[in-house]
MARSE-535116 format. One record per atom (N, C-alpha, C, CB): residue number from 1; residue in three letters; atom name; x, y, z. Coordinates in Angstrom, 2 decimals. Glycine has a CB too. Layout:
# residues N
+-----+--------+-------+---------+---------+---------+
! num ! residu ! atome !       X !       Y !       Z !
+-----+--------+-------+---------+---------+---------+
! NUM !    ALA !    CA !       X !       Y !       Z !
...
+-----+--------+-------+---------+---------+---------+
END
This chain:
# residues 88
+-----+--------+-------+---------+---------+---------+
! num ! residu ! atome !       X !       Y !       Z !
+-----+--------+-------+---------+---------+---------+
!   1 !    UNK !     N !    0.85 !   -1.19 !    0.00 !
!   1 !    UNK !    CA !    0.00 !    0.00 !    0.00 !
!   1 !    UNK !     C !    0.89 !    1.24 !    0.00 !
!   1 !    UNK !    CB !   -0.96 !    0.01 !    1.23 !
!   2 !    UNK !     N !    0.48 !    2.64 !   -0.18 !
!   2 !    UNK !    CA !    1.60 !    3.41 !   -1.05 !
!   2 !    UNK !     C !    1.34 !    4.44 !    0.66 !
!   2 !    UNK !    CB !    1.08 !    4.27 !   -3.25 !
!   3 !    UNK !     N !    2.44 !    4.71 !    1.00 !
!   3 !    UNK !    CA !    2.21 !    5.35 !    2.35 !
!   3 !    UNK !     C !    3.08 !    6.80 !    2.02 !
!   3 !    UNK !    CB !    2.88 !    4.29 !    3.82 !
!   4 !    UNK !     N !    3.00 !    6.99 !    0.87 !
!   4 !    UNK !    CA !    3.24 !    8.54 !    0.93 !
!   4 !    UNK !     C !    2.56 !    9.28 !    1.64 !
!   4 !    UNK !    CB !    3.13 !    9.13 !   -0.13 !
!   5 !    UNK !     N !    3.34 !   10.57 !    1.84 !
!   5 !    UNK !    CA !    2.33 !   11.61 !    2.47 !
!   5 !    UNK !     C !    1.12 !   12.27 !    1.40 !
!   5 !    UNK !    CB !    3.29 !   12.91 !    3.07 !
!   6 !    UNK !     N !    1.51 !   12.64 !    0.65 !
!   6 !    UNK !    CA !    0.47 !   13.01 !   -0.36 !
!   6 !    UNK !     C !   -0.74 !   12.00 !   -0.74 !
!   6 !    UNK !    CB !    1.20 !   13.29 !   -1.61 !
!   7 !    UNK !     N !   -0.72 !   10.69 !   -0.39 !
!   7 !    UNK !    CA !   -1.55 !    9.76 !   -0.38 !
!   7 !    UNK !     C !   -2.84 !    9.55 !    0.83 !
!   7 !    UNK !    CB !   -0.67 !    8.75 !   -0.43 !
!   8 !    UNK !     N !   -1.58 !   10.11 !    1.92 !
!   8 !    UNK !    CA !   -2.25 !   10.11 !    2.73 !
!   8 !    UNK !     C !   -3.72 !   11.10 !    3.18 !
!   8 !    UNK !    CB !   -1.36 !   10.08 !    3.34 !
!   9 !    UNK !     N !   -2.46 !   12.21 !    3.08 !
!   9 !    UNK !    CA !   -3.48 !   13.42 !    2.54 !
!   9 !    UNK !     C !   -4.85 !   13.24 !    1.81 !
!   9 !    UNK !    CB !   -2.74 !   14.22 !    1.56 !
!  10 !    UNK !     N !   -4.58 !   12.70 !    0.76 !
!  10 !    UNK !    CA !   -6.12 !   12.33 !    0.19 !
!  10 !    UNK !     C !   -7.23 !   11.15 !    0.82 !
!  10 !    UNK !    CB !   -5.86 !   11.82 !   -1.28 !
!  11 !    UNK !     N !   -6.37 !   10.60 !    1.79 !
!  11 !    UNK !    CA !   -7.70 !    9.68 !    2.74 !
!  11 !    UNK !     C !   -7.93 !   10.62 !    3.91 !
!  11 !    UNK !    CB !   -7.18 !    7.87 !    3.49 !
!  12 !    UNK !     N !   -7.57 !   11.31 !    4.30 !
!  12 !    UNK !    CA !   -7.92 !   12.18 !    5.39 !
!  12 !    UNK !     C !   -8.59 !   13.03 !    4.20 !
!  12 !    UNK !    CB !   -6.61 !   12.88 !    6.49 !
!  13 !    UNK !     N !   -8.37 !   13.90 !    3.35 !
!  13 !    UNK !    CA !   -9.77 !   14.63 !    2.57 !
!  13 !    UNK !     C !  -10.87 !   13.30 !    2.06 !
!  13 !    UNK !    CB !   -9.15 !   15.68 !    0.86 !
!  14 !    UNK !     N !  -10.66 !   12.43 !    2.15 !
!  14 !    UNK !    CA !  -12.03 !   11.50 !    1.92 !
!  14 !    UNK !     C !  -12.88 !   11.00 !    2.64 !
!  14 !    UNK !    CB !  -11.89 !   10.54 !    1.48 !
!  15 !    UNK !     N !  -12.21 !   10.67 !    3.96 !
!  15 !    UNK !    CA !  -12.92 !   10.48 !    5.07 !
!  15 !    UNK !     C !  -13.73 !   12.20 !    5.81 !
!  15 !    UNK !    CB !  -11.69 !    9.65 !    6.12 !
!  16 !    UNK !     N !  -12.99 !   13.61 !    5.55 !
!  16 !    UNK !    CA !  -13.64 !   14.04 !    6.10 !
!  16 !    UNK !     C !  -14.62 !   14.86 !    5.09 !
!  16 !    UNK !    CB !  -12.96 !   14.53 !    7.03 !
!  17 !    UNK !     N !  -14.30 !   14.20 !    3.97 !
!  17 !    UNK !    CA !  -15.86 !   14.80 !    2.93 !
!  17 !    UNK !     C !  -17.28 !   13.72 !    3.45 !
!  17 !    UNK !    CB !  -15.51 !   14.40 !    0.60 !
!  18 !    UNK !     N !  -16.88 !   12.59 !    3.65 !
!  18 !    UNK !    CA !  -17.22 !   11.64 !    4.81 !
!  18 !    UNK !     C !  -17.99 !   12.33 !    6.24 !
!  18 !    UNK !    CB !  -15.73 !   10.96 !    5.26 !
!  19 !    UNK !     N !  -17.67 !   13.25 !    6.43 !
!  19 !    UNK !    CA !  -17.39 !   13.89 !    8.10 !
!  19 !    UNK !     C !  -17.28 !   12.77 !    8.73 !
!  19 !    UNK !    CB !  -18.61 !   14.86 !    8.93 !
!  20 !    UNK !     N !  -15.86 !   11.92 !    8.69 !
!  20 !    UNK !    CA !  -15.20 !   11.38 !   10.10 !
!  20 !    UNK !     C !  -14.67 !   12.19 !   10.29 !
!  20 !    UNK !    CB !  -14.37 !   10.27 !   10.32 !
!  21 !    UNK !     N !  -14.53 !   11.83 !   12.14 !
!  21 !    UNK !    CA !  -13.99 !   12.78 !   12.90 !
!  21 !    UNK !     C !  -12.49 !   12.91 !   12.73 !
!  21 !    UNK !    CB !  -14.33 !   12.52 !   14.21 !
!  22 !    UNK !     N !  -11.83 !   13.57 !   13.41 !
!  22 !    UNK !    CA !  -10.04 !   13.43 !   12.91 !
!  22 !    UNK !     C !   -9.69 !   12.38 !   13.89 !
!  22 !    UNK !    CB !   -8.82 !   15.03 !   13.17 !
!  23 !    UNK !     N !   -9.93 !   11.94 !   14.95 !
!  23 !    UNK !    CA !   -9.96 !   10.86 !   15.77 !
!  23 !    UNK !     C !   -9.80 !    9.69 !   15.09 !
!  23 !    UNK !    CB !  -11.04 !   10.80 !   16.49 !
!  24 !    UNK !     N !  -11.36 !    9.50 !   14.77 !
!  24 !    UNK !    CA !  -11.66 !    8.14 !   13.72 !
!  24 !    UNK !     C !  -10.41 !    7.69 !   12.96 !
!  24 !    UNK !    CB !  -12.83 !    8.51 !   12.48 !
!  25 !    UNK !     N !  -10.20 !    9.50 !   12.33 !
!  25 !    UNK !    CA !   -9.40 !    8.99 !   11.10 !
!  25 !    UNK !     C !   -8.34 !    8.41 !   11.56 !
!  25 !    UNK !    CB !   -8.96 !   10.00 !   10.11 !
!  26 !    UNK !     N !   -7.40 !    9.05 !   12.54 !
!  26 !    UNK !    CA !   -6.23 !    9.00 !   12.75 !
!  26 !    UNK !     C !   -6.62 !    7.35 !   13.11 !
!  26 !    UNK !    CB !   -5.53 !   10.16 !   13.81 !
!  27 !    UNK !     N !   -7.45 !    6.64 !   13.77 !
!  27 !    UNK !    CA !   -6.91 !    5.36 !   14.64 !
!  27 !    UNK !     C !   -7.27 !    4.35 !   13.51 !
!  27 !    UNK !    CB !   -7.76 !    5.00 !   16.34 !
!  28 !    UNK !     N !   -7.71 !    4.47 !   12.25 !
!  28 !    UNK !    CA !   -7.91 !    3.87 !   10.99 !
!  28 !    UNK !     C !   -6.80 !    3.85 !   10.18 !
!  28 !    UNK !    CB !   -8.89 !    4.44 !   10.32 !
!  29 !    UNK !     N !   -6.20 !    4.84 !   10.12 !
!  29 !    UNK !    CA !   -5.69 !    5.23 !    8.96 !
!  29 !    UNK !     C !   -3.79 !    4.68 !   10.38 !
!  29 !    UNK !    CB !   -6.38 !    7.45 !    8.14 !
!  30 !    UNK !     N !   -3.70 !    4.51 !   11.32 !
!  30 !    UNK !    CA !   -2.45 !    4.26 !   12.01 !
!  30 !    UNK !     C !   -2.98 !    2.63 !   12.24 !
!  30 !    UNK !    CB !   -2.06 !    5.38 !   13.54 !
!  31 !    UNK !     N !   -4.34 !    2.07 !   11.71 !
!  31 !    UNK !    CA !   -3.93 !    0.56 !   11.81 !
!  31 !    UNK !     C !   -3.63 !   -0.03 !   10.55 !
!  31 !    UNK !    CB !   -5.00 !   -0.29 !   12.42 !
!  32 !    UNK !     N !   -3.86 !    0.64 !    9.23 !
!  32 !    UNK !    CA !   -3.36 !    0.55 !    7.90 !
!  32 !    UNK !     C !   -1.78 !    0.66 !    7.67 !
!  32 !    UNK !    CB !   -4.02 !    1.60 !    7.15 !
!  33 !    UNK !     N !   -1.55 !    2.16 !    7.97 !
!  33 !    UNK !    CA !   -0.31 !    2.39 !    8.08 !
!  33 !    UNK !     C !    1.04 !    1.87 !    9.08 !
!  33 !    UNK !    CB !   -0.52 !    3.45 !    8.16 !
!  34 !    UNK !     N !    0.62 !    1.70 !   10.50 !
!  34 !    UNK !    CA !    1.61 !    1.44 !   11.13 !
!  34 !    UNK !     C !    2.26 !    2.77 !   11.88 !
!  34 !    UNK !    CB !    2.42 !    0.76 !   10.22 !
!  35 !    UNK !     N !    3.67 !    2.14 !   10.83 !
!  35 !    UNK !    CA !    4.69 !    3.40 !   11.66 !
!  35 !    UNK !     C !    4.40 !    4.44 !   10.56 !
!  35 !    UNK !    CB !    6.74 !    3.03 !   11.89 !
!  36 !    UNK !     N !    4.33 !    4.13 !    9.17 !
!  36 !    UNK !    CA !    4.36 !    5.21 !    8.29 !
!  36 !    UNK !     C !    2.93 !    6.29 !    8.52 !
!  36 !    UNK !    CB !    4.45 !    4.51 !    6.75 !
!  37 !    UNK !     N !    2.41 !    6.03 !    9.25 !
!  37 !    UNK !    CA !    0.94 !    6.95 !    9.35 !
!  37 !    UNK !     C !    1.23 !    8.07 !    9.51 !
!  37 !    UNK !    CB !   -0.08 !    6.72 !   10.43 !
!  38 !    UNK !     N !    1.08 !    9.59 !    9.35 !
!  38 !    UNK !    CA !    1.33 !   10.67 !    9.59 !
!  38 !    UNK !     C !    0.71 !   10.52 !   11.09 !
!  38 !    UNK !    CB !    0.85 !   11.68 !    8.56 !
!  39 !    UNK !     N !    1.20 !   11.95 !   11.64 !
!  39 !    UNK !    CA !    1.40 !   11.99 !   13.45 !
!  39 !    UNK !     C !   -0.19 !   12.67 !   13.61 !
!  39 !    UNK !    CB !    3.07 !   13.34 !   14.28 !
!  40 !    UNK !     N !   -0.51 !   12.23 !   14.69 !
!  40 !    UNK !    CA !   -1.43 !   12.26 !   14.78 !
!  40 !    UNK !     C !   -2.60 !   14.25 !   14.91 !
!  40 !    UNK !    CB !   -1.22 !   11.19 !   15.80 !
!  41 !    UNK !     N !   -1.40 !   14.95 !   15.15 !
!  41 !    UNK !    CA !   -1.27 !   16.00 !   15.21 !
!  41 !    UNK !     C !   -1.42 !   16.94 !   13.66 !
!  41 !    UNK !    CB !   -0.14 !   15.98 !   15.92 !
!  42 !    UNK !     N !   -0.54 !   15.79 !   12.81 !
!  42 !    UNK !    CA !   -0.85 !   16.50 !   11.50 !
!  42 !    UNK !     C !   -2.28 !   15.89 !   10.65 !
!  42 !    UNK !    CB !    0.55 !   16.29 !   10.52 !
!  43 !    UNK !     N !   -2.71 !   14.89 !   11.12 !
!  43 !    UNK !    CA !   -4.02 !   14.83 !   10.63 !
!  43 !    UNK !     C !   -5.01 !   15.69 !   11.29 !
!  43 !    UNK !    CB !   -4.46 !   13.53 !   10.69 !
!  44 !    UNK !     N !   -4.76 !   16.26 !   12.67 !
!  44 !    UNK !    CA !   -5.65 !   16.85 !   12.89 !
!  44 !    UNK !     C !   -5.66 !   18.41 !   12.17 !
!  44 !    UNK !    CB !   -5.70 !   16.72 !   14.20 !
!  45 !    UNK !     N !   -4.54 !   18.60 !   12.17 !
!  45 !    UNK !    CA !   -4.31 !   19.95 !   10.86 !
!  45 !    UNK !     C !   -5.08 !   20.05 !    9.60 !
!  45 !    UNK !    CB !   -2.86 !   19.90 !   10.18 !
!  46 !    UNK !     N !   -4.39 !   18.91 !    8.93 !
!  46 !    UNK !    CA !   -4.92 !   18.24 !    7.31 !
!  46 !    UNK !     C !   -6.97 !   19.02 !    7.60 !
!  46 !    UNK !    CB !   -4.73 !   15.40 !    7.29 !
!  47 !    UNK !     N !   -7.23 !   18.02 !    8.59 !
!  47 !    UNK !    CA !   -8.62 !   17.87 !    8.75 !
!  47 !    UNK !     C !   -9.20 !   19.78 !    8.52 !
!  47 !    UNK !    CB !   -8.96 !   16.99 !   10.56 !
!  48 !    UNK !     N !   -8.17 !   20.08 !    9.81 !
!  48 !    UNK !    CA !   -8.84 !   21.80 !   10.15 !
!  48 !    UNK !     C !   -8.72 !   22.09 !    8.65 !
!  48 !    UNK !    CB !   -7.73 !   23.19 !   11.39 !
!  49 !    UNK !     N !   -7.75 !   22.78 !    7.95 !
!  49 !    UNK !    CA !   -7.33 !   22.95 !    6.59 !
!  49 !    UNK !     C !   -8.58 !   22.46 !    5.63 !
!  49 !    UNK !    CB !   -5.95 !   22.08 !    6.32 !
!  50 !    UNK !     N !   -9.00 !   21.13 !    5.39 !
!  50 !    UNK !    CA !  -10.10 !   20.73 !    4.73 !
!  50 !    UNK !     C !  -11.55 !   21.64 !    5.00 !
!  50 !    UNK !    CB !  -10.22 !   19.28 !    5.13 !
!  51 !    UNK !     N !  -11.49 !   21.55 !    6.36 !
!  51 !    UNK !    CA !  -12.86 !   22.24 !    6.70 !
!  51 !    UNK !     C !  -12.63 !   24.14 !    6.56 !
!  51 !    UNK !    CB !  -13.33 !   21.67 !    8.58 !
!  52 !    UNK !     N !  -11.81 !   24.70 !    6.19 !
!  52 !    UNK !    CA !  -11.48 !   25.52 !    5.87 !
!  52 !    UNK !     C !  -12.06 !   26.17 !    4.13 !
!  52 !    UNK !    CB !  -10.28 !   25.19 !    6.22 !
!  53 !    UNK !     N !  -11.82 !   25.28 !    3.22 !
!  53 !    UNK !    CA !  -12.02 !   25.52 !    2.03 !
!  53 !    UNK !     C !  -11.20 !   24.39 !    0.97 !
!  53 !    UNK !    CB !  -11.64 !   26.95 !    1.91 !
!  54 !    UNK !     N !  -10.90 !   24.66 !   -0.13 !
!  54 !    UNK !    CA !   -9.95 !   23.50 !   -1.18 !
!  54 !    UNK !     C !   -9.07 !   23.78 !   -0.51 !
!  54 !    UNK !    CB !   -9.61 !   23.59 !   -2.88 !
!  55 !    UNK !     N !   -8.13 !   22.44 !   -0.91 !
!  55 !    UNK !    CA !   -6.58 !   22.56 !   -0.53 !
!  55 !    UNK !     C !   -5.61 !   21.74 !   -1.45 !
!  55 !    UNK !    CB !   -6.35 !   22.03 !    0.99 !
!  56 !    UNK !     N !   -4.56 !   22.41 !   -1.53 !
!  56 !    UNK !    CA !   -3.71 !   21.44 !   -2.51 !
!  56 !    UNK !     C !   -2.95 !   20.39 !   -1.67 !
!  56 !    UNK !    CB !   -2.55 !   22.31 !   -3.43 !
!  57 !    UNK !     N !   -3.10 !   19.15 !   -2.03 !
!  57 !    UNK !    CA !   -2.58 !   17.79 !   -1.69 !
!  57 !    UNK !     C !   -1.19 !   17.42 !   -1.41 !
!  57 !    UNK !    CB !   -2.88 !   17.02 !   -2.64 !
!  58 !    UNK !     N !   -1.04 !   17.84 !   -2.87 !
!  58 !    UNK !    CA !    0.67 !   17.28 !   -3.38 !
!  58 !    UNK !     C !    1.70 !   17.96 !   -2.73 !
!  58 !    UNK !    CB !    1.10 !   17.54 !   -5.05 !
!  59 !    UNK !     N !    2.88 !   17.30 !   -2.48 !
!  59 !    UNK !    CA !    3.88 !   18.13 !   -1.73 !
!  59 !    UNK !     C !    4.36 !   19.00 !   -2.60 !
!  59 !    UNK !    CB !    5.00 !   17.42 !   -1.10 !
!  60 !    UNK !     N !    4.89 !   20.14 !   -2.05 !
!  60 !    UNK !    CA !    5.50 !   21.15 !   -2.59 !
!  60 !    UNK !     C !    7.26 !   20.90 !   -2.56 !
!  60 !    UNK !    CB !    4.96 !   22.41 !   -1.80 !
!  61 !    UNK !     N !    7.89 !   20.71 !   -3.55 !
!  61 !    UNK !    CA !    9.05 !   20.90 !   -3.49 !
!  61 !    UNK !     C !    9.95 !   21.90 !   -2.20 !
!  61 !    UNK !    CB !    9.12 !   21.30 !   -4.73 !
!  62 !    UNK !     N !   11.11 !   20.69 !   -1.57 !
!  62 !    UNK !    CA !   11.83 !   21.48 !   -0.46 !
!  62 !    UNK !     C !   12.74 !   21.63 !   -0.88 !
!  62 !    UNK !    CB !   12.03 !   21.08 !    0.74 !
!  63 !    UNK !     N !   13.94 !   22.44 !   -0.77 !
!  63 !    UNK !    CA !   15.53 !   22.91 !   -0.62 !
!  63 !    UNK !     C !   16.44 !   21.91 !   -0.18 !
!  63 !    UNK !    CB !   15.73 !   24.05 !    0.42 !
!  64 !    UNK !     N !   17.01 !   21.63 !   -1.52 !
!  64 !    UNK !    CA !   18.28 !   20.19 !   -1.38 !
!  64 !    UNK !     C !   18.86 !   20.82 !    0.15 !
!  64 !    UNK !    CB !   20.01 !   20.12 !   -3.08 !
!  65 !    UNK !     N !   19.66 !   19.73 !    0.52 !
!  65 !    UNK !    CA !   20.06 !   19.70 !    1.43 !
!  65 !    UNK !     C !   21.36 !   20.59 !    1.31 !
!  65 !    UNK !    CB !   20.05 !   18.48 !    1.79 !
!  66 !    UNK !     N !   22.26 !   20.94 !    2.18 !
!  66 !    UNK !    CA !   23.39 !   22.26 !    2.03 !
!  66 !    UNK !     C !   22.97 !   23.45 !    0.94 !
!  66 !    UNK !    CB !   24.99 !   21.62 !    1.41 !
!  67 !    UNK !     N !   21.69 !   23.59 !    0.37 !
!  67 !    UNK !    CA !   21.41 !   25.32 !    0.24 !
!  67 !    UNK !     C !   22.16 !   25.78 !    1.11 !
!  67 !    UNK !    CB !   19.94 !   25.96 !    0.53 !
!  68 !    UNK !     N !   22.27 !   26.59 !    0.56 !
!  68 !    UNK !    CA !   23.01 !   28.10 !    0.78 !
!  68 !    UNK !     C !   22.06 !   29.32 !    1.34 !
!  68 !    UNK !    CB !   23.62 !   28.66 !   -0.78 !
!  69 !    UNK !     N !   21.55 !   29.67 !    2.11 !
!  69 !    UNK !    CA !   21.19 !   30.87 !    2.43 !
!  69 !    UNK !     C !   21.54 !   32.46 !    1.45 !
!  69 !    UNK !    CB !   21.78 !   30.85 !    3.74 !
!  70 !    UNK !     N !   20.46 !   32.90 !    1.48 !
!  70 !    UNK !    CA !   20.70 !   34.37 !    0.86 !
!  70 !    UNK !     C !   21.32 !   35.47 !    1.71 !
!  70 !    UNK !    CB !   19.36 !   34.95 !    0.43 !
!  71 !    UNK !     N !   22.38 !   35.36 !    1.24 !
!  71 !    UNK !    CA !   23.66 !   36.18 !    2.33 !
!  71 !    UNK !     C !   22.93 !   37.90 !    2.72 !
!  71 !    UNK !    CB !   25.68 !   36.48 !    1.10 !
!  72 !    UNK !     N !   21.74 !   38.31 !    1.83 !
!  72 !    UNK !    CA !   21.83 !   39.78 !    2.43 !
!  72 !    UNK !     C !   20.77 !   39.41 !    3.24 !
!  72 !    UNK !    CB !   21.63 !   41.24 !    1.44 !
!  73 !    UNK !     N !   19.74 !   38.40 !    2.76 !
!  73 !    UNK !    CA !   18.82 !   38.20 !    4.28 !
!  73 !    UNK !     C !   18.92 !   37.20 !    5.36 !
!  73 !    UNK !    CB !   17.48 !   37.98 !    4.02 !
!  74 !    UNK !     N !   18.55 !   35.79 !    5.29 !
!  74 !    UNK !    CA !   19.21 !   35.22 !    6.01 !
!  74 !    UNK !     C !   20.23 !   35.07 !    6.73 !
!  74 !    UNK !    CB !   19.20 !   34.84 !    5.75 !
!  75 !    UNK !     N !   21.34 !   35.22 !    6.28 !
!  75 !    UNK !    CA !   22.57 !   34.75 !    7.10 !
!  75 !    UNK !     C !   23.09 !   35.91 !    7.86 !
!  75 !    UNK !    CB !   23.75 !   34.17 !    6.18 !
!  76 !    UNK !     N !   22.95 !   37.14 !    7.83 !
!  76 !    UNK !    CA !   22.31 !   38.26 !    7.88 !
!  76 !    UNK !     C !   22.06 !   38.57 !    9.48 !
!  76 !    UNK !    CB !   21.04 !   38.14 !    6.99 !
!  77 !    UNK !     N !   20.63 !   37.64 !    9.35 !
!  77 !    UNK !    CA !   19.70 !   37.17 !   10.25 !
!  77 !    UNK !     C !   20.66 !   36.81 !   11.64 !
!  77 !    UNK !    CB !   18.83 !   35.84 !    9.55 !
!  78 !    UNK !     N !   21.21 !   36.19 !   11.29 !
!  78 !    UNK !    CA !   21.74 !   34.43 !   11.78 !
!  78 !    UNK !     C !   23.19 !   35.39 !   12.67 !
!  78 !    UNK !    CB !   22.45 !   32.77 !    9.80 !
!  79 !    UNK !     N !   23.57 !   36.54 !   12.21 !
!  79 !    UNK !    CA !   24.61 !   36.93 !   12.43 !
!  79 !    UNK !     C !   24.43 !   37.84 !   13.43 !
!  79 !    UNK !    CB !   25.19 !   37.28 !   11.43 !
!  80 !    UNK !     N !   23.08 !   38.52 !   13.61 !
!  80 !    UNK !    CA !   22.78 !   39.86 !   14.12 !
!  80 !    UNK !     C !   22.74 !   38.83 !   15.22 !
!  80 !    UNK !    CB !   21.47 !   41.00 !   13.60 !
!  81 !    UNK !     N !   21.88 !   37.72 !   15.40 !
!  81 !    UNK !    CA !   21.25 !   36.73 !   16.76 !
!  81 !    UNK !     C !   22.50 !   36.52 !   17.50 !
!  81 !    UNK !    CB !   20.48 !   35.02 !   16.34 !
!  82 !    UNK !     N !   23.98 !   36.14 !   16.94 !
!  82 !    UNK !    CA !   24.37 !   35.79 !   17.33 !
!  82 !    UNK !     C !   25.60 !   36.91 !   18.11 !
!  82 !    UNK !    CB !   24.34 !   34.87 !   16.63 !
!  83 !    UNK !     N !   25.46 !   37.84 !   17.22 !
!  83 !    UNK !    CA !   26.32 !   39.18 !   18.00 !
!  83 !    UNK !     C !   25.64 !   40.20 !   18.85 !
!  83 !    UNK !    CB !   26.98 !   40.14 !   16.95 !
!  84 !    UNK !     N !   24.83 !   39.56 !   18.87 !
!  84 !    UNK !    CA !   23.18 !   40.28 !   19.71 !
!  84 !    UNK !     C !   23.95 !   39.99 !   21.19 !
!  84 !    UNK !    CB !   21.05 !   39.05 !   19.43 !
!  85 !    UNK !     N !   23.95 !   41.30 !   22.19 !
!  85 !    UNK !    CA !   24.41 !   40.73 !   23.91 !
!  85 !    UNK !     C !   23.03 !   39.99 !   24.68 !
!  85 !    UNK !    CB !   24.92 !   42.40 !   25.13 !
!  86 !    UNK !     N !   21.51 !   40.21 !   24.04 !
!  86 !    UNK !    CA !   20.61 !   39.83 !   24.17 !
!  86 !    UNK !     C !   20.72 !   38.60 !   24.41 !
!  86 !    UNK !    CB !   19.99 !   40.14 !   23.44 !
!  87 !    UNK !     N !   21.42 !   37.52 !   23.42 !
!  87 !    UNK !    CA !   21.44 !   36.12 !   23.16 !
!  87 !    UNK !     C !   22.40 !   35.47 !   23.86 !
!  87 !    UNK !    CB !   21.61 !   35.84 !   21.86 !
!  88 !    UNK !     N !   23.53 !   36.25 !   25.00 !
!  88 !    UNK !    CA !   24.60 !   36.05 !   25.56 !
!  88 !    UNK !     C !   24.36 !   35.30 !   26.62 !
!  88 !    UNK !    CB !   25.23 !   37.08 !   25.79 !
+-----+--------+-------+---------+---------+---------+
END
């Protein structure tokens, strides 16, 4: 069975076009899944989000790993925190 997250996503929008509760869902959808089940915290999100209006499913592309930060904002950032006497 395909335990992506984006898969998942779409049984939590099916069950709650359904109106199951996020409860339900979560203790259904973690005896299918197992360990791969999303946390139980983010189905209850997924759910709020649904009852909100449409939502897009699919994951959104993240930032390879060692990106680089944008030196005039980020790192920037990262530099003020750390020369800050605030943070001392």
């Amino acid at each position: 069975m395909e335990s992506s997250r984006s898969a998942q996503r779409a049984i939590i929008q099916f069950f709650r076009t359904e109106e199951e509760h996020a409860s339900q869902i979560y203790s259904r959808m973690k005896e299918v899944y197992g360990e791969q089940c999303l946390a139980r915290c983010t189905i209850f999100r997924w759910c709020q989000r649904y009852e909100a209006g449409p939502v897009n499913i699919k994951d959104l592309p993240r930032p390879v790993a060692g990106a680089r930060c944008d030196h005039d904002f980020g790192c920037g950032l990262a530099h003020t925190a750390e020369s800050s006497d605030h943070y001392t």
